[in-house]
C-alpha positions as CSV (number, residue, x, y, z in Angstrom):
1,X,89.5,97.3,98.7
2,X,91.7,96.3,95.6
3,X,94.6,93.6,96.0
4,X,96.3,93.2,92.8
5,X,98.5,90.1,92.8
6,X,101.9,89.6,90.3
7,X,103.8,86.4,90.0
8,X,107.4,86.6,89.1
9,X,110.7,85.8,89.2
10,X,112.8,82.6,89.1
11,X,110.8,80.3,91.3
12,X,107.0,81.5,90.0
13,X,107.0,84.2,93.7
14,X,103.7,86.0,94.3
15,X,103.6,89.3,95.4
16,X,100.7,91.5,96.6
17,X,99.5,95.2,96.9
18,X,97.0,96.8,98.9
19,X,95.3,99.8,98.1
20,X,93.3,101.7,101.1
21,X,92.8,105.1,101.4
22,X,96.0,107.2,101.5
23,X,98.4,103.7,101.8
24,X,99.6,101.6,99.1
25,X,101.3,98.3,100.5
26,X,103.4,96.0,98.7
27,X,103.5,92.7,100.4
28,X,106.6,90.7,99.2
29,X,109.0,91.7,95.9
30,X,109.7,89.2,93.6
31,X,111.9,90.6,90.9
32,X,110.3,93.2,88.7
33,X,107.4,93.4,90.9
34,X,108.1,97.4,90.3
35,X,107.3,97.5,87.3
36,X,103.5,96.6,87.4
37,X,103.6,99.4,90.0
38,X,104.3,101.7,87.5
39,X,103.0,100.2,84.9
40,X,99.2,100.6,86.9
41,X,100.1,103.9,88.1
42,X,100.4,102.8,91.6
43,X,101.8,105.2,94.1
44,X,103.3,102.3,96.9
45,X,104.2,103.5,100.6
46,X,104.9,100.9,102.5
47,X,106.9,96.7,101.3
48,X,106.1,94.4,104.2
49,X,108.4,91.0,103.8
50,X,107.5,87.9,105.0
51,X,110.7,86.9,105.1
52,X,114.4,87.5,103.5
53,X,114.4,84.2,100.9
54,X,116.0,85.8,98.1
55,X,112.8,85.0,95.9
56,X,111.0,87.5,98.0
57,X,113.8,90.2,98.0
58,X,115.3,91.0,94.8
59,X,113.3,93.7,93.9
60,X,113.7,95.6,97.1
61,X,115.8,97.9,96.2
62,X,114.0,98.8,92.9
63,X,111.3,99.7,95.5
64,X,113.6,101.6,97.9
65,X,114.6,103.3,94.9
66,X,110.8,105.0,94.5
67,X,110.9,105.8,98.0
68,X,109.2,102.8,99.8
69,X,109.6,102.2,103.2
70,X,110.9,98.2,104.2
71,X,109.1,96.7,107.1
72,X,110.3,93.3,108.1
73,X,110.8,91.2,111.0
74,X,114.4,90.6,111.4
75,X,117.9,92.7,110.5
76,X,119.3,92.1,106.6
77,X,121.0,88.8,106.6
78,X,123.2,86.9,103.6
79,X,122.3,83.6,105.0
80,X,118.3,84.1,105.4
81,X,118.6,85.9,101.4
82,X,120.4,82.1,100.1
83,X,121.3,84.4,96.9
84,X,124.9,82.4,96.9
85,X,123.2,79.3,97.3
86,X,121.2,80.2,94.0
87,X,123.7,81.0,91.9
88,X,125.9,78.1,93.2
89,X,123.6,75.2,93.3
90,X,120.9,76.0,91.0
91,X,122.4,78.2,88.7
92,X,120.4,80.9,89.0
93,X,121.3,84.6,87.9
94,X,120.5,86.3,91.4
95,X,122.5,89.5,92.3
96,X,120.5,91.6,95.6
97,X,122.6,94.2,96.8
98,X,122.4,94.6,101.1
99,X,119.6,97.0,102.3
100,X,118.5,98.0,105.7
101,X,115.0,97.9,106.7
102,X,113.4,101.2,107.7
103,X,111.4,99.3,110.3
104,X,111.9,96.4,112.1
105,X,108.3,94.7,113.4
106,X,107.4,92.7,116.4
107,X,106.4,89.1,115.5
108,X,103.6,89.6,117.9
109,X,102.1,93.1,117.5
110,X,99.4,95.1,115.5
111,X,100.5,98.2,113.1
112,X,98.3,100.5,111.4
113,X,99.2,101.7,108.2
114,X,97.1,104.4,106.3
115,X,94.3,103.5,108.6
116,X,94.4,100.3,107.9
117,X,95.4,97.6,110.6
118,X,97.3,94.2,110.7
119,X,98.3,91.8,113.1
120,X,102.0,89.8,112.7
121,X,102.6,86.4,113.5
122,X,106.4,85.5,113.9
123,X,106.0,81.7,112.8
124,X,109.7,80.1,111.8
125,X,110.2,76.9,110.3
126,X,110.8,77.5,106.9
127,X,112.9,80.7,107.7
128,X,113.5,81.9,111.3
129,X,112.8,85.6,110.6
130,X,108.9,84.4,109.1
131,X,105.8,86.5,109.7
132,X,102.4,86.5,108.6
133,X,100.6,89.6,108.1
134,X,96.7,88.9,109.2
135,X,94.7,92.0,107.5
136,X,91.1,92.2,109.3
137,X,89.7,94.5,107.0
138,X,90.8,92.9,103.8
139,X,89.8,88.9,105.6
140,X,93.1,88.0,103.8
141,X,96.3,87.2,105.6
142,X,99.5,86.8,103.6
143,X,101.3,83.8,104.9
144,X,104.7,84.2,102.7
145,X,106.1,80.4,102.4
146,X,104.3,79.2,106.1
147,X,101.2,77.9,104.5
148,X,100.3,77.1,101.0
149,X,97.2,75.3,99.0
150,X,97.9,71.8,99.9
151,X,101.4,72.1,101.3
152,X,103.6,74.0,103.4
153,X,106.8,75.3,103.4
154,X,110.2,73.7,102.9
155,X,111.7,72.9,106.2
156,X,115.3,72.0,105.4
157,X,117.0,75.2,104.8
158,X,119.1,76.8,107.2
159,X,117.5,77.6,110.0
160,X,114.3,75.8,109.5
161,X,112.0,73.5,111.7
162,X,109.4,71.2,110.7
163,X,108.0,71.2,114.6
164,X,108.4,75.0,114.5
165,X,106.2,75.8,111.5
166,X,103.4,73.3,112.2
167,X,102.8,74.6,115.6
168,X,102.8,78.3,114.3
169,X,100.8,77.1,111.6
170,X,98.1,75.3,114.4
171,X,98.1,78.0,116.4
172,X,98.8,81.2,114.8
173,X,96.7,80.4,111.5
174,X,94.5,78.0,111.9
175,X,92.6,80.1,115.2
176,X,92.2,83.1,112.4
177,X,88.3,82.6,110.6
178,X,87.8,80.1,108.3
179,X,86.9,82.1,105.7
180,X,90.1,83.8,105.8
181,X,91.3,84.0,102.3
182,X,95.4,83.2,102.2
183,X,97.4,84.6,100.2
184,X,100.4,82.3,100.1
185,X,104.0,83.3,98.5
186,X,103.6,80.7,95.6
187,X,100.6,78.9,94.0
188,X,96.9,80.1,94.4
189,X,94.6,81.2,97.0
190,X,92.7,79.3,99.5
191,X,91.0,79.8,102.8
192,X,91.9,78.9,106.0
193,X,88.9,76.6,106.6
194,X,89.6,74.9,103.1
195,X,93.0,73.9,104.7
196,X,92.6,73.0,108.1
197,X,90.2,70.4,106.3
198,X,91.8,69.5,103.4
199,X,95.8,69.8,103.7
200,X,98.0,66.6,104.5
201,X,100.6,68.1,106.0
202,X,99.0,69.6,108.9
């Protein structure tokens, strides 16, 4: 089952797609994310977001645009985006325009997509409205900014909880299989296993 991966945007964001069967899943949208869609000849369905950082957003509505439905966790929120802290603090040229998602998930629940199943995790502490997606089938679950190689994410945004997100991590990721491959919103891959063993800051 192919999972092409693209890394873009202003903060180096990795997005994911999922092909299977009649279903083509985009897993986060860092900016111009649409274009390798087109550029492979992908056909997407479905964007699930991890959460609403604006690194993760600003291609949604180049997505919406092509018809794809948004799946996330909590309602569209300026303060969970942190676009006007972008410009403001870091300089950086960010513009998303409000959207509404076609689908609002239970942190807690299974969905089937296409045939193809996956579990959500609501774990907050580096943004309250964060989820995992755990895909069975594909042994991969996308964690968004939860858990990285070596690190986690940033807990001193608004909204965030260091106690929070290592209990969600602990409980929520670390019970999944050890050879679960994760597929993190920036760096590289790693395993589940690899981390429970290896990372610091859990």
């Amino acid at each position: 089952m192919p999972i092409h991966s693209y890394t873009g945007g202003h903060v180096s964001t990795n997005g994911y797609i999922i092909e299977h069967e009649g279903a083509c899943i985009v897993i986060d949208a860092p900016a111009l994310i649409h274009e390798i869609i087109e550029q492979e000849g992908l056909k997407p369905t479905h964007l699930l977001l991890t959460h609403q950082h604006f690194d993760h957003t600003e291609d949604v509505e180049a997505l919406q645009t092509m018809g794809v439905e948004v799946l996330m966790h909590s309602p569209y929120s300026e303060t969970l985006i942190r676009q006007k802290e972008a410009r403001e603090n870091w300089g950086l040229p960010v513009q998303i325009a409000p959207f509404t998602p076609d689908v609002l998930l239970d942190g807690n629940a299974s969905y089937t997509i296409g045939g193809l199943e996956f579990k959500i995790a609501h774990i907050p502490g580096h943004s309250p409205d964060s989820v995992s997606y755990y895909f069975p089938a594909v042994g991969a679950v996308f964690a968004g900014d939860t858990l990285m190689e070596g690190s986690i994410g940033r807990t001193d945004l608004p909204g965030g909880s260091h106690e929070q997100l290592l209990e969600g991590i602990r409980t929520k990721l670390f019970t999944l299989p050890d050879i679960t491959v994760v597929c993190s919103g920036h760096g590289s891959q790693t395993t589940i296993g690899h981390e429970k063993e290896h990372n610091p800051f859990v």
